[in-house]
LOGUNU-449241 format. One record per residue (C-alpha): residue in three letters; x, y, z; residue number from 1. Coordinates in nm, 4 decimals. Each point is the difference from the previous one (the first is absolute). Last residue first. Example, Ala and Ser with C-alpha at 12.3 -4.5 7.8 and 13.67 -1.06 7.14 Angstrom:
% LOGUNU-449241
  res        c1        c2        c3    n
  SER    1.3670   -0.1060    0.7140    2
  ALA   -0.1370   -0.3440    0.0660    1
END
This chain:
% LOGUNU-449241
  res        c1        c2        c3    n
  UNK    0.2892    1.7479    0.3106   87
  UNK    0.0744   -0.3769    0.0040   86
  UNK    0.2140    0.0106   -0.3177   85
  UNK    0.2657    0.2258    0.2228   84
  UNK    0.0065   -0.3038    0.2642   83
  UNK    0.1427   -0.2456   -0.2500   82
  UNK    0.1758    0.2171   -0.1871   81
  UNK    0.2012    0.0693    0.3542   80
  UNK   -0.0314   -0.3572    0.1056   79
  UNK    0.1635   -0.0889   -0.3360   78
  UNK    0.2739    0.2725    0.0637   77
  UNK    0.0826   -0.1226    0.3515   76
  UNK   -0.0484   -0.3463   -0.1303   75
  UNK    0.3000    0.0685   -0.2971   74
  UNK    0.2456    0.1612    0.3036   73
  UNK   -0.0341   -0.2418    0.2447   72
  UNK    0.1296   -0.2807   -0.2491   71
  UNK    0.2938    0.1782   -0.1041   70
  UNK    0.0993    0.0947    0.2778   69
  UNK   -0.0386   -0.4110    0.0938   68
  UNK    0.1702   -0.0360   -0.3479   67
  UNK    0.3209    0.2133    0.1127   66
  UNK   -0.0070   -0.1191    0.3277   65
  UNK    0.1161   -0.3426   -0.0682   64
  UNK    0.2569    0.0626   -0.2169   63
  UNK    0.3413   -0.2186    0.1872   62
  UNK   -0.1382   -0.3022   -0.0645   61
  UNK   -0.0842   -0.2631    0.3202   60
  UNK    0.2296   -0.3173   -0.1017   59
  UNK    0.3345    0.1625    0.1879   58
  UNK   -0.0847    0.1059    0.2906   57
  UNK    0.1015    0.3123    0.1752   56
  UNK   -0.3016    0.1976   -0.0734   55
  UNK   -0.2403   -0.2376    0.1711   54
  UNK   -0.2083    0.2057    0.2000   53
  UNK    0.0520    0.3179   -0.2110   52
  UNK   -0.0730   -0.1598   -0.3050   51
  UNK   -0.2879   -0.2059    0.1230   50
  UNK   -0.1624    0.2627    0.2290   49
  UNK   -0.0131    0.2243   -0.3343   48
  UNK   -0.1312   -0.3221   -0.2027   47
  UNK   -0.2613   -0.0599    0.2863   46
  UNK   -0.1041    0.3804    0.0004   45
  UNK   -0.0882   -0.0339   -0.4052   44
  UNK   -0.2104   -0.3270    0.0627   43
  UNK   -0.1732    0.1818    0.3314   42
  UNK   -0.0715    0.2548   -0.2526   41
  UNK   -0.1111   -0.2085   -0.3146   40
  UNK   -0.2750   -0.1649    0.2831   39
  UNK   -0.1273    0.3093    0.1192   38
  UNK   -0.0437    0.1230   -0.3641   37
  UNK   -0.2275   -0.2488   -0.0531   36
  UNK   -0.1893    0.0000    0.3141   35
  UNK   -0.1006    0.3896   -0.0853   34
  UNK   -0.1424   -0.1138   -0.3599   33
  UNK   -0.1403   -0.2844    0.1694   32
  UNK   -0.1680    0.2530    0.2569   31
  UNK   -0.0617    0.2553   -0.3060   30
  UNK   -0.2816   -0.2622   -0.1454   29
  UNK   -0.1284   -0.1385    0.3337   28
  UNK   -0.0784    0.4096    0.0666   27
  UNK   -0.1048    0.0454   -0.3368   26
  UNK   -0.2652   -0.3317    0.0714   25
  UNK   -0.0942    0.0792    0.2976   24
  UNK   -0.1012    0.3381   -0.1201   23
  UNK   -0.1789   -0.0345   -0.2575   22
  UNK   -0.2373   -0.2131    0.1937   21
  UNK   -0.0255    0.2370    0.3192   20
  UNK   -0.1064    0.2593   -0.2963   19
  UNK   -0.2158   -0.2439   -0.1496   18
  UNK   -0.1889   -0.0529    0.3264   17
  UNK   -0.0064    0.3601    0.0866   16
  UNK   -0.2278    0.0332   -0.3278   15
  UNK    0.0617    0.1908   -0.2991   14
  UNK    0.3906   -0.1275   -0.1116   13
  UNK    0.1256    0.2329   -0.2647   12
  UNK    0.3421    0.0945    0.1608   11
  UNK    0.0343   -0.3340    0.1467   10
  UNK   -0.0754   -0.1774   -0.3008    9
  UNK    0.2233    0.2035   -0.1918    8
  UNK    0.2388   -0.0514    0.2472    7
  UNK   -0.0014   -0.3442   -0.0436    6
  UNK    0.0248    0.0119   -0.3534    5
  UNK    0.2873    0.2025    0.0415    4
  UNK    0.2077   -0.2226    0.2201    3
  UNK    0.0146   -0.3243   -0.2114    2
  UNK   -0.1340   -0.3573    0.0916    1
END
């Protein structure tokens, strides 16, 4: 399911029962959304941890915070096109 139908729905909804409906279902809809980009951060923090934890070994590559950066960077944007189609 996609945001802007949803808030179409919302936005057009005539009874308090289609407005409580409409929004359920954004707020399910931007709660995966949310969970998503939870998940890629805890990833990103775990290959920081990793390279600083483990720096002196020799099987643990030497770029690891390059991608997590990387990584933080592209959801920060998503989340930020994300949020600016909501408006």
């Amino acid at each position: 399911m996609q945001t802007q139908p949803v808030l179409i729905r919302l936005k057009e909804a005539e009874t308090e029962a289609q407005r409580r409906q409409a929004y359920r279902q954004l707020k399910g809809l931007l709660g995966k959304q949310a969970e998503t980009w939870r998940a890629r951060m805890i990833e990103a923090l775990a290959l920081v941890e990793a390279r600083i934890d483990f720096s002196d070994e020799a099987d643990v590559p030497e770029d690891l915070i390059g991608p997590a950066l990387k990584m933080c960077v592209n959801d920060a944007k998503r989340c930020w096109l994300y949020c600016e189609r909501l408006r």
